[in-house]
C-alpha positions as CSV (number, residue, x, y, z in Angstrom):
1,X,2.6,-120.4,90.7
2,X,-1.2,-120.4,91.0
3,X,-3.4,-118.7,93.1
4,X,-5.7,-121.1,94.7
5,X,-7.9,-119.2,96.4
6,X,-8.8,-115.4,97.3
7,X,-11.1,-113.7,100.3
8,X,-12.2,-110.5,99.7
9,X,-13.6,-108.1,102.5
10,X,-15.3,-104.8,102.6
11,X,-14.5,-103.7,98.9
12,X,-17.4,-102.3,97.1
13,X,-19.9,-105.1,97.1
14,X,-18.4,-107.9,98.7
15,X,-18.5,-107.3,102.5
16,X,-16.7,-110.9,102.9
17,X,-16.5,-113.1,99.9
18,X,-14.8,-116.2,99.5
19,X,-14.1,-118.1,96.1
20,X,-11.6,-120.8,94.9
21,X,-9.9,-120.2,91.7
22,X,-9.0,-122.7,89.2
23,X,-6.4,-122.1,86.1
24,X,-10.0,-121.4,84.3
25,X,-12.2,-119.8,86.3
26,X,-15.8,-118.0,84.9
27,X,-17.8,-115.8,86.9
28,X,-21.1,-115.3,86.0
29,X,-24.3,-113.2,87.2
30,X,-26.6,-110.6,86.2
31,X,-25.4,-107.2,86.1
32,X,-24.5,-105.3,89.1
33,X,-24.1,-108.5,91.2
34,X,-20.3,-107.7,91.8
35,X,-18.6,-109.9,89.1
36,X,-15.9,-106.6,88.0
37,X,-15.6,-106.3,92.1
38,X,-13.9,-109.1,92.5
39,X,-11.2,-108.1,89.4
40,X,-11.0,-104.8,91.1
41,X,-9.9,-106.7,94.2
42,X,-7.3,-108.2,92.5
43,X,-6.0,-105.3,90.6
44,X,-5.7,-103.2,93.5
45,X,-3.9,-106.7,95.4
46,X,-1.1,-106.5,92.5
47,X,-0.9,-102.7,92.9
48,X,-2.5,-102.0,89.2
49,X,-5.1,-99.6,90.7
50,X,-5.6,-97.4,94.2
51,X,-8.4,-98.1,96.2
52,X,-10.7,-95.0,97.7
53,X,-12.8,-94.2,100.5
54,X,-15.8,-94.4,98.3
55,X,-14.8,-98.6,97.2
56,X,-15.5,-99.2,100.8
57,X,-18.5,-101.2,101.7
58,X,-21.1,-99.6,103.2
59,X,-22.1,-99.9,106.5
60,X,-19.1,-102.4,108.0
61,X,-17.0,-101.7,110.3
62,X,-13.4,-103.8,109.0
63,X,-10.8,-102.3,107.2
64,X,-10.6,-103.5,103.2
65,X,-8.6,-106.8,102.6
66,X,-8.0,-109.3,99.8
67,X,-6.1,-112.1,100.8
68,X,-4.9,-115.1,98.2
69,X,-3.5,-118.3,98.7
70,X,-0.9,-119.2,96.2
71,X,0.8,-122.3,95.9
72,X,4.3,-122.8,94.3
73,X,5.9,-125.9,93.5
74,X,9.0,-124.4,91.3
75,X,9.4,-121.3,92.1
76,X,11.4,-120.4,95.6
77,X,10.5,-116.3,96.6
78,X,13.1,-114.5,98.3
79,X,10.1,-113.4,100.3
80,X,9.4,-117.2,101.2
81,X,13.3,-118.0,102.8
82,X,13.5,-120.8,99.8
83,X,10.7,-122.8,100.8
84,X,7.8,-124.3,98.7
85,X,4.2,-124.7,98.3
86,X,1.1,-123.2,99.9
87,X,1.3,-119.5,101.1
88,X,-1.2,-116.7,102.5
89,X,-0.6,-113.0,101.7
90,X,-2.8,-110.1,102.7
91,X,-3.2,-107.2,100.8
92,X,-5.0,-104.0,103.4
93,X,-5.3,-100.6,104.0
94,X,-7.1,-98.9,107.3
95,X,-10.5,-96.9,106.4
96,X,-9.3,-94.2,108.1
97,X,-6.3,-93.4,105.7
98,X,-8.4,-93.8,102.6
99,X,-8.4,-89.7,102.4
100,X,-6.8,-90.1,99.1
101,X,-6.5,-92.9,96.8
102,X,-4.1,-95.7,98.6
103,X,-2.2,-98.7,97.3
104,X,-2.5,-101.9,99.7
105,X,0.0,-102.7,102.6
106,X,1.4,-106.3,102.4
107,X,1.7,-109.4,105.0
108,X,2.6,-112.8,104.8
109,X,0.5,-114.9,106.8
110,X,1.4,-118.0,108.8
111,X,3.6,-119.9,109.2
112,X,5.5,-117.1,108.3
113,X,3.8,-114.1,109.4
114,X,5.7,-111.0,108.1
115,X,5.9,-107.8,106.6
116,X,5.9,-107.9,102.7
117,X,7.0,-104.6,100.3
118,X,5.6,-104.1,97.1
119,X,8.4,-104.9,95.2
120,X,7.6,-109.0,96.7
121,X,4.2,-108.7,95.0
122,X,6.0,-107.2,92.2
123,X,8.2,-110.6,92.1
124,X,4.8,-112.9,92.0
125,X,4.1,-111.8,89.2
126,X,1.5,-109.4,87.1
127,X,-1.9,-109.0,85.7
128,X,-3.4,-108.5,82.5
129,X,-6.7,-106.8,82.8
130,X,-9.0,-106.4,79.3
131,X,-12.1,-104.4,80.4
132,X,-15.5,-104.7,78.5
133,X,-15.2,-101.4,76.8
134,X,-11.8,-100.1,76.2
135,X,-10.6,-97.3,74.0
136,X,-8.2,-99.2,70.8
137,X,-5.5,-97.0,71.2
138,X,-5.1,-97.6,75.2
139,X,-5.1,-101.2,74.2
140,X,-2.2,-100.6,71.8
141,X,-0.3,-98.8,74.3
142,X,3.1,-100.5,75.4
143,X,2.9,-100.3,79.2
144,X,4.5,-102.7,81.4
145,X,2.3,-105.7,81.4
146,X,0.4,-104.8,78.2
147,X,-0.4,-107.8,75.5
148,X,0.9,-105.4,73.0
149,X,3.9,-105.0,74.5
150,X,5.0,-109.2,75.1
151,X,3.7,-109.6,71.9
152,X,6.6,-107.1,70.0
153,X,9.4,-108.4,72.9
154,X,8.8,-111.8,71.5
155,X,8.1,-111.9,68.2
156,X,10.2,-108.7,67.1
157,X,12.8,-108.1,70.0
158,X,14.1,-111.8,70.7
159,X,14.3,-111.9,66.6
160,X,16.9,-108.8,66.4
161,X,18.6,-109.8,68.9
162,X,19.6,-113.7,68.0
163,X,23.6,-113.4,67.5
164,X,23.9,-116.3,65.5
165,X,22.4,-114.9,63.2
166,X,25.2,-112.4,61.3
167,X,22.1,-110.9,59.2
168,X,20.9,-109.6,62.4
169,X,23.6,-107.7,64.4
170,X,21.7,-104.3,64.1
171,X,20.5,-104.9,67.4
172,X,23.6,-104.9,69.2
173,X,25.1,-102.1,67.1
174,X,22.3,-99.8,68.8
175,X,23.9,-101.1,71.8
176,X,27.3,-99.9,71.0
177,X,26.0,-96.7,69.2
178,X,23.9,-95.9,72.7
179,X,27.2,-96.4,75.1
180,X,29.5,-94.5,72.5
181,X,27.2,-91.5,72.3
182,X,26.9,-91.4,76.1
183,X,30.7,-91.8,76.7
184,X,31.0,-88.7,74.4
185,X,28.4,-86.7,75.6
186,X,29.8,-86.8,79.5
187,X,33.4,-85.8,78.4
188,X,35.2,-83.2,79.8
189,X,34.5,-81.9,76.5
190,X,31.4,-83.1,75.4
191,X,28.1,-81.1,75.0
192,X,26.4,-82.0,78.7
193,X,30.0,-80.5,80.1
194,X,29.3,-77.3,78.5
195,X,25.8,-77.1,79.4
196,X,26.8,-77.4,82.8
197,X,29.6,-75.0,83.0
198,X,27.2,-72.6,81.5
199,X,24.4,-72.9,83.9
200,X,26.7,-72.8,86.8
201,X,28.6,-69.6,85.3
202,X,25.1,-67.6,86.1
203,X,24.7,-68.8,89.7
204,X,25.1,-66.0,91.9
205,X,24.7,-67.0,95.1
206,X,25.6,-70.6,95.7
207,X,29.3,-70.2,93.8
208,X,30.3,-73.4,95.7
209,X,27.1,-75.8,94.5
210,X,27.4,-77.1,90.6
211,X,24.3,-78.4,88.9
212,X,26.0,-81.7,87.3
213,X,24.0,-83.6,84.3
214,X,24.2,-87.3,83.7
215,X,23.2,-88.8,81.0
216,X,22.2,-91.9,81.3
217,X,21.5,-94.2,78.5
218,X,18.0,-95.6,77.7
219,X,17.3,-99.4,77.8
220,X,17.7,-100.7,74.5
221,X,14.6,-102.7,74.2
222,X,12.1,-100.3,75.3
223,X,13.9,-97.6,73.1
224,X,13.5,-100.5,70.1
225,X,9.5,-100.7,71.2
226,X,8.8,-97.1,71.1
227,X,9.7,-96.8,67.6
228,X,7.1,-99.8,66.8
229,X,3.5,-97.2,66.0
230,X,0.4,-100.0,65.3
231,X,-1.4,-98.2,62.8
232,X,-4.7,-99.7,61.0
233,X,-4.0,-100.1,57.1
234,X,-6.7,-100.7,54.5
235,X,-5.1,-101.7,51.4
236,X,-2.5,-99.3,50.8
237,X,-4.2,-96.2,52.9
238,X,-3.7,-96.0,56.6
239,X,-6.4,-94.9,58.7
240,X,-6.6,-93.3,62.5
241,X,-7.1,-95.8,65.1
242,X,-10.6,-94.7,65.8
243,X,-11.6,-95.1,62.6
244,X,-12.9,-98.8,63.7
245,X,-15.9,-99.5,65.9
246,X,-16.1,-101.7,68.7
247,X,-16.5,-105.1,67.3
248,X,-13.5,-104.9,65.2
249,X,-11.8,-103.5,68.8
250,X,-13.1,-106.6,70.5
251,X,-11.7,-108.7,67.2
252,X,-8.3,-107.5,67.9
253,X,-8.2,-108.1,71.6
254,X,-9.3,-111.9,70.6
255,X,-6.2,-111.6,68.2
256,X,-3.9,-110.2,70.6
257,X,-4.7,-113.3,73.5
258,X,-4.7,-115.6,71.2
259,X,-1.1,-115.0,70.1
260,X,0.0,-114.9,73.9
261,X,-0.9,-118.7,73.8
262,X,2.3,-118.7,71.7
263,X,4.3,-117.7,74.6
264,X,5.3,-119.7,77.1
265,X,5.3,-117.2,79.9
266,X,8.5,-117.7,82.5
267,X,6.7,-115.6,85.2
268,X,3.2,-116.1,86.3
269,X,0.9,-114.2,84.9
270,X,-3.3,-113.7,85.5
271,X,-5.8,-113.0,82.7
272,X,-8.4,-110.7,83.9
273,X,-11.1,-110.5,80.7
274,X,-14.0,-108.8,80.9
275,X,-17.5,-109.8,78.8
276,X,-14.8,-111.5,76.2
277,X,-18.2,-112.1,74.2
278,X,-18.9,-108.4,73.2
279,X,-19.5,-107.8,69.4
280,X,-18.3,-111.8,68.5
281,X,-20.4,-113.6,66.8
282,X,-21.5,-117.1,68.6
283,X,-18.8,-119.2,66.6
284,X,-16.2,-117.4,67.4
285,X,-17.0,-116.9,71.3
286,X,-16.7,-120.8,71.2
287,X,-13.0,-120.0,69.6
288,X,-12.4,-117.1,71.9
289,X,-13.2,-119.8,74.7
290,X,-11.0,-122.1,73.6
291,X,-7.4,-120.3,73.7
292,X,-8.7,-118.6,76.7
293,X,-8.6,-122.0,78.0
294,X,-5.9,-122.9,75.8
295,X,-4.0,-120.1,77.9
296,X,-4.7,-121.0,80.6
297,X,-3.1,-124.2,80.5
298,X,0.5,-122.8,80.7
299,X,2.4,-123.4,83.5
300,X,2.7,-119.8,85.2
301,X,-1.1,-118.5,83.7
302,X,-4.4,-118.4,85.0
303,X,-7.4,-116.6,83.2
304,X,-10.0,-115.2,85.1
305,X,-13.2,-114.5,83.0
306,X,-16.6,-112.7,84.3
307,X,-19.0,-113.3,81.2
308,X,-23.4,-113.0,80.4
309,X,-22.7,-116.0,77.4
310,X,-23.6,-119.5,77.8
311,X,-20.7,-120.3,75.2
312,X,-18.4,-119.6,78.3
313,X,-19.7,-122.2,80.3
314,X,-20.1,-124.7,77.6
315,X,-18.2,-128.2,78.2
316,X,-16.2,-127.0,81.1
317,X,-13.7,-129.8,82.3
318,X,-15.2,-129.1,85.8
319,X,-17.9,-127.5,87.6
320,X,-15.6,-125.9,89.8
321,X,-14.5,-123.8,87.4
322,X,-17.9,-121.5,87.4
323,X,-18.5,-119.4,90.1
324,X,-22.4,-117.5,90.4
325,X,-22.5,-114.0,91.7
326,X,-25.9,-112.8,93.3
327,X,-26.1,-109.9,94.9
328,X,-28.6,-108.7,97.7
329,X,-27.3,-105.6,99.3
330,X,-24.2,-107.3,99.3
331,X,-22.4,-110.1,97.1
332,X,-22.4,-113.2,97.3
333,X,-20.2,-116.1,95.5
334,X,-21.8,-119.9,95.3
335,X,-19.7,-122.4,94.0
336,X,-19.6,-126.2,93.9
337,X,-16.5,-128.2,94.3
338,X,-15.2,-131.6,92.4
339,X,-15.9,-133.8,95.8
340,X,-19.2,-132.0,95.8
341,X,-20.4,-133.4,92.6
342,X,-18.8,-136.8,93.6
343,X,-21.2,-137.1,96.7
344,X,-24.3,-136.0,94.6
345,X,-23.1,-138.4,92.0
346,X,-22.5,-141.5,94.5
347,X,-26.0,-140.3,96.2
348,X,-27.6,-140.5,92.9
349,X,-26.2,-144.0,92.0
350,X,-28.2,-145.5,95.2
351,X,-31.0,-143.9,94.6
352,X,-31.5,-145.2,91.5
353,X,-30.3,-148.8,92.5
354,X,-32.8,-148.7,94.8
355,X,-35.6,-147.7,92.1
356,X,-34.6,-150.7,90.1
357,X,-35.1,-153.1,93.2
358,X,-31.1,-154.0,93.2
359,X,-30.1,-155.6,96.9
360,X,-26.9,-156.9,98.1
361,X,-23.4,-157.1,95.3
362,X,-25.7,-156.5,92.2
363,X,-27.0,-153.0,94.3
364,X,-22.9,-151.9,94.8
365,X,-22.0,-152.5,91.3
366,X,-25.2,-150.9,89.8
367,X,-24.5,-147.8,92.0
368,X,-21.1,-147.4,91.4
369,X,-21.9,-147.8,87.6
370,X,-24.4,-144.6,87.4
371,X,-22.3,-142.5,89.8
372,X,-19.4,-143.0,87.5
373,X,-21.6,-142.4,84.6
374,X,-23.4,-139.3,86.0
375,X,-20.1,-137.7,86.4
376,X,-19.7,-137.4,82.4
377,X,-23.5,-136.7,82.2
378,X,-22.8,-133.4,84.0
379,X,-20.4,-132.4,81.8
380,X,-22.0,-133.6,78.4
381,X,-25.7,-132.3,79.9
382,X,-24.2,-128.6,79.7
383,X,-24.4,-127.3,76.4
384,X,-25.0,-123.4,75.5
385,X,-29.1,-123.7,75.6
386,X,-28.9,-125.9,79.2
387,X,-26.1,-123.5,80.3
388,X,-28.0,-120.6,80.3
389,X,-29.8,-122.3,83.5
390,X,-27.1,-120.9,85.1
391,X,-27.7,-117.3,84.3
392,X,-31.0,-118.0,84.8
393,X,-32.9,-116.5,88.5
394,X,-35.6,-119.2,88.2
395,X,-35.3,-122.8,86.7
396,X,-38.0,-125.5,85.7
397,X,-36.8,-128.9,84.7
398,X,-39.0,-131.0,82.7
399,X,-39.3,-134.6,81.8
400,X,-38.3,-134.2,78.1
401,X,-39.5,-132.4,74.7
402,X,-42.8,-133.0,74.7
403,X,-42.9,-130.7,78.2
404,X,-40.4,-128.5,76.7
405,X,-43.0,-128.1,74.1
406,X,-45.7,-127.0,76.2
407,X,-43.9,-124.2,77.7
408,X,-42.5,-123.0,74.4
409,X,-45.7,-122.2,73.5
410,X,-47.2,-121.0,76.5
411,X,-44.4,-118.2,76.7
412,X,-42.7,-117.8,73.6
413,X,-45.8,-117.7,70.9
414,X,-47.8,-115.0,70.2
415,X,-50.8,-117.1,71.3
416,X,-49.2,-118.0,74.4
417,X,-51.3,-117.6,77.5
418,X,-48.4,-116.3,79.2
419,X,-46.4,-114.8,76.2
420,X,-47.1,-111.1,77.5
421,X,-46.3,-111.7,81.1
422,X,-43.4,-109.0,82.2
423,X,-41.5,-111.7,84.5
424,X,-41.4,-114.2,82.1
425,X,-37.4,-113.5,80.9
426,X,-37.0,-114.3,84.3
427,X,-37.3,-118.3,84.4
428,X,-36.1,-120.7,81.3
429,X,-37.3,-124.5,80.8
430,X,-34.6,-126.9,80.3
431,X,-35.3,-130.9,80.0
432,X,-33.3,-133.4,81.8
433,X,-33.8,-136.3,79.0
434,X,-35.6,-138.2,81.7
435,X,-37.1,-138.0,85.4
436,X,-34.2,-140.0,86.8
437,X,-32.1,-137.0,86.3
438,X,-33.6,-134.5,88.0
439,X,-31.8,-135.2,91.2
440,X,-28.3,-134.8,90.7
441,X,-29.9,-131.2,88.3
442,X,-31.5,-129.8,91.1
443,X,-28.7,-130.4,93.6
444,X,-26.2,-128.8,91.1
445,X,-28.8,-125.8,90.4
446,X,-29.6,-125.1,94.0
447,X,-25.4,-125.0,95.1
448,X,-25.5,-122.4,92.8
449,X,-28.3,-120.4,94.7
450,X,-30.9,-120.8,91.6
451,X,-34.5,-121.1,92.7
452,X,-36.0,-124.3,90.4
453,X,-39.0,-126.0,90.4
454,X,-39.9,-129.4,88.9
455,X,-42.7,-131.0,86.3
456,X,-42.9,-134.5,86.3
457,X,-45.4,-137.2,84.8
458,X,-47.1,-139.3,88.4
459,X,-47.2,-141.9,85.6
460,X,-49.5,-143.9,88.3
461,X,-46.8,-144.4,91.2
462,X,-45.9,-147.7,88.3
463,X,-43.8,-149.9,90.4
464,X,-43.0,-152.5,88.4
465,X,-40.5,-152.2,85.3
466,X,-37.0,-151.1,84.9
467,X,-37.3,-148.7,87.4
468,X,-40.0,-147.6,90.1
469,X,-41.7,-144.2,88.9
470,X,-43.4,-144.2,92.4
471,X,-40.0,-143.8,93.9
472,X,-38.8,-141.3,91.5
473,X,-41.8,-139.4,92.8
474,X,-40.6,-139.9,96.6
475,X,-37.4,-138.8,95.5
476,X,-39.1,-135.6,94.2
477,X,-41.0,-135.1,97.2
478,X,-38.4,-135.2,99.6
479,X,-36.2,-132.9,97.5
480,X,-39.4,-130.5,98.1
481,X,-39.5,-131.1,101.5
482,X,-35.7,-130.5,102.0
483,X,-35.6,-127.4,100.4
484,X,-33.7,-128.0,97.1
485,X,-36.3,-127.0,94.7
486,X,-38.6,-124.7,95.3
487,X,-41.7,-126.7,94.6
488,X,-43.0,-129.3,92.0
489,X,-45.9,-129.8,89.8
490,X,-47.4,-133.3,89.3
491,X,-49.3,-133.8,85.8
492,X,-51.4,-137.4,86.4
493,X,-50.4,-139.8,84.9
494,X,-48.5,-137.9,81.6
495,X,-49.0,-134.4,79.9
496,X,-51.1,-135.3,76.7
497,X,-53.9,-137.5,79.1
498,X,-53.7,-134.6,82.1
499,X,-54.9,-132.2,79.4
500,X,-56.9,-134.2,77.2
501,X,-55.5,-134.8,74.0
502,X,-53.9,-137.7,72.3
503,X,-51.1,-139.3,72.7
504,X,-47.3,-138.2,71.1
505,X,-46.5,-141.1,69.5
506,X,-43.6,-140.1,67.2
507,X,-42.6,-136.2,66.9
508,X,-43.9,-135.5,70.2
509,X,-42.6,-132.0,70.3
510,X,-44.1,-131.2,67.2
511,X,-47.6,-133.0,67.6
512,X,-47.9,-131.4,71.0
513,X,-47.1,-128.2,70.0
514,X,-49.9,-128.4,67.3
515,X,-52.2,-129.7,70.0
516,X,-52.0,-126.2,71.3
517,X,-52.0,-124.4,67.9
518,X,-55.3,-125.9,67.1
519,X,-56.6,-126.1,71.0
520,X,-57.4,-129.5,70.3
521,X,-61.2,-130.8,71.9
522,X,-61.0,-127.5,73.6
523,X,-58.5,-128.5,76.0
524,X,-57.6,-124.8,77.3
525,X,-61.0,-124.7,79.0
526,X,-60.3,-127.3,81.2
527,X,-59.8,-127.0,84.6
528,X,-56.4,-129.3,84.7
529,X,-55.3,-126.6,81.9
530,X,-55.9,-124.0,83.8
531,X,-54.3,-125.3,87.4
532,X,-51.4,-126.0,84.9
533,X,-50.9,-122.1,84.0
534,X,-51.8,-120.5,87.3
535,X,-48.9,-122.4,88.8
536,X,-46.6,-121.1,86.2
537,X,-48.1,-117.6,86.6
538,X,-46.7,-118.4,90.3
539,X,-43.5,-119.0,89.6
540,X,-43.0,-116.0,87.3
541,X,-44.7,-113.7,89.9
């Protein structure tokens, strides 16, 4: 089973949120945007937590839901008369019985449209929820669904109990020990008998009513768990569990998923993992990443991340797999799907055939060659310093390095004109590798709700070449005019003639960058300069 989608309404943040989830899905956002809302909304759906009066959304007027679509190939649900594939089930209370603390009430929607009982939600499946901060020894706890817990049933449990093995018969020797003892223990002469007749022997005034005991034997494998204690062992000295600080805490929770991608998992199971970057160094977040994924992949598992690290985002298989919370009073989800990015891509591949003058068959082929390739360049384009575009509230997209260089300096030296400016955490530069690659960029950033703006050489309006710069311009242009970007900012005809200086020839970067250093032929008093920085100063203000 997967669940393919979920709807959230009128729980904390999210007055009526929608989002599609793939097997790996990462939520991102700044703090407080409502990324934990949404894993509270699906804890309290599989009945791991109890909504209040206060996780209401303010000022609304419905009742709180969260419904999921699942889909299930495999797997026939009592609940679902034997039948397969897509189903809707609602999870709601009424506001007005939210007195106390309340677990969710349960329908199946169409075609079915019935009343479900917890223990139907309990047959779905469970969840696995890792929180930011957690105390070590709550994570070492074996509760139902704990990692801790699957972990010691399959690597210790399932070993004890193999019965070809003759070494390893213990297990079922606790078995027989466990029934003996209760057989003797409930006979007429065994010691709960006597406990009973004694009891009873004092009862004065209900001679004909017996208290009766019965002893009921315990199930084997969670009385073999309970005797397992995790302990932390240095050398030959053992230590208390909160000896160890937080990053080796966040160490062993890596551990502990990681060996459930060991497991192939009968039942479906969701991941919920919260900031999985906390206290790991960058190399191993790309690890961390990886058997999240890794996990993920398993036929009855899906892992749910909400994360602030660009490593999370790195080379995702698919765009549709990150989902951008903003908040502003309430939340709200933006997303992009797979036949989105198709459409900017095939958009893209006639624009472009059209900038390099291609008409009739050659025109087709051309644009069905860059669409195909701009649908790799996504994915290669994102690595963890362009990712961060996405966490970003503002975006400018440059040309290439020797931009990329300007704005290093103007906000990240000491010298900077704008290094002191409170606002300026608020935007990051990232370079395209080119101008004809700013359109299918700026589409992708603005389904993601991310204010950007563009700076781009007029190189002249040059028509002639490989490709038409004046029509890159247009293209530009219109994207302003439509609303994608924000705004642009055209430097006549390229950035080292707009300001002054001379041309990068070979380590443009690094020449330009010295340009500044040494404010070469005064160049920051010119007016161009200056028309160049106020525009920056209005996009951080």
């Amino acid at each position: 089973m997967k669940i393919t989608n979920i709807e959230i309404k009128n729980i904390r943040s999210h007055a009526h949120s929608e989002s599609s989830l793939d097997d790996y899905t990462v939520f991102i956002g700044e703090n407080n945007s409502g990324k934990s809302n949404i894993f509270y909304s699906l804890r309290w759906f599989f009945g791991d937590i109890k909504l209040s009066k206060e996780d209401v959304t303010k000022n609304t007027s419905g009742n709180p839901e969260v419904t999921i679509t699942c889909s299930s190939e495999d797997i026939p649900y009592q609940f679902l008369e034997g039948k397969l594939g897509e189903f809707k089930i609602k999870a709601f209370v009424k506001k007005e019985d939210l007195n106390k603390p309340q677990s969710p009430q349960y329908e199946l929607l169409e075609p079915f449209s019935k009343k479900l009982k917890n223990k139907d939600i309990k047959e779905l499946g469970n969840i696995i929820y890792v929180p930011s901060l957690r105390d070590l020894g709550d994570e070492l706890k074996f509760t139902a669904n704990s990692t801790i817990s699957k972990l010691v049933g399959k690597y210790l449990i399932e070993n004890i109990k193999n019965p070809d093995d003759p070494k390893k018969n213990v297990y079922s020797d606790i078995v027989r020990d466990i029934e003996r003892l209760s057989r003797i223990l409930n006979s007429e002469n065994g010691a709960s008998k006597s406990l009973e007749r004694c009891i009873n022997k004092y009862m004065l005034d209900y001679p004909d009513i017996n208290l009766s005991f019965k002893l009921v034997a315990p199930e084997t494998e969670e009385l073999v768990k309970s005797s397992f204690t995790p302990c932390i062992t240095s050398g030959t000295q053992e230590l208390d569990l909160k000896s160890q600080g937080m990053g080796y805490q966040r160490s062993l929770i890596f551990s502990l998923l990681c060996s459930m991608t060991e497991i192939q998992n009968s039942e479906y199971t969701l991941y919920l993992v919260e900031e999985p970057e906390l206290f790991l160094h960058p190399n191993h977040q790309l690890e961390f990443r990886n058997k999240l994924k890794e996990l993920s992949t398993q036929e009855n598992s899906q892992t749910l991340i909400n994360t602030h690290s660009p490593f999370f985002v790195n080379n995702v298989s698919d765009y549709s797999q990150i989902k951008r919370i903003t908040r502003d009073i309430v939340s709200k989800v933006h997303e992009i799907s797979s036949d989105e990015i198709s459409d900017i891509c095939t958009a893209n591949g006639q624009l472009m055939a059209i900038a390099m003058d291609k008409t009739g068959a050659e025109h087709v082929d051309v644009a069905k060659n860059i669409a195909e390739e701009d649908k790799l360049r996504y994915l290669l384009w994102v690595n963890p310093e362009r990712a961060s575009a996405l966490f970003s509230k503002k975006v400018i997209l440059v040309e290439g390095n020797t931009e990329k260089a300007v704005f290093s300096y103007l906000l990240n030296s000491k010298d900077g004109d704008l290094y002191n400016h409170p606002k300026k955490s608020d935007v990051v530069v990232i370079e395209t590798v080119g101008k004809y690659h700013f359109y299918k960029f700026a589409n992708l950033l603005n389904y993601y709700g991310i204010n950007t703006w563009i700076f781009y050489d007029g190189d002249n309006d040059k028509e002639t070449g490989p490709i038409s710069q004046k029509y890159l311009n247009i293209i530009i242009e219109d994207m302003v005019n439509k609303g994608i970007i924000e705004g642009s900012f055209r430097i006549n005809p390229y950035i080292e003639e707009y300001l002054g200086v001379s041309k990068c020839k070979i380590n443009n970067d690094v020449e330009m960058y010295r340009h500044f250093e040494n404010n070469t032929d005064t160049f920051k008093d010119s007016k161009n300069y200056k028309d160049f920085v106020n525009y920056v100063k209005k996009i951080l203000e």
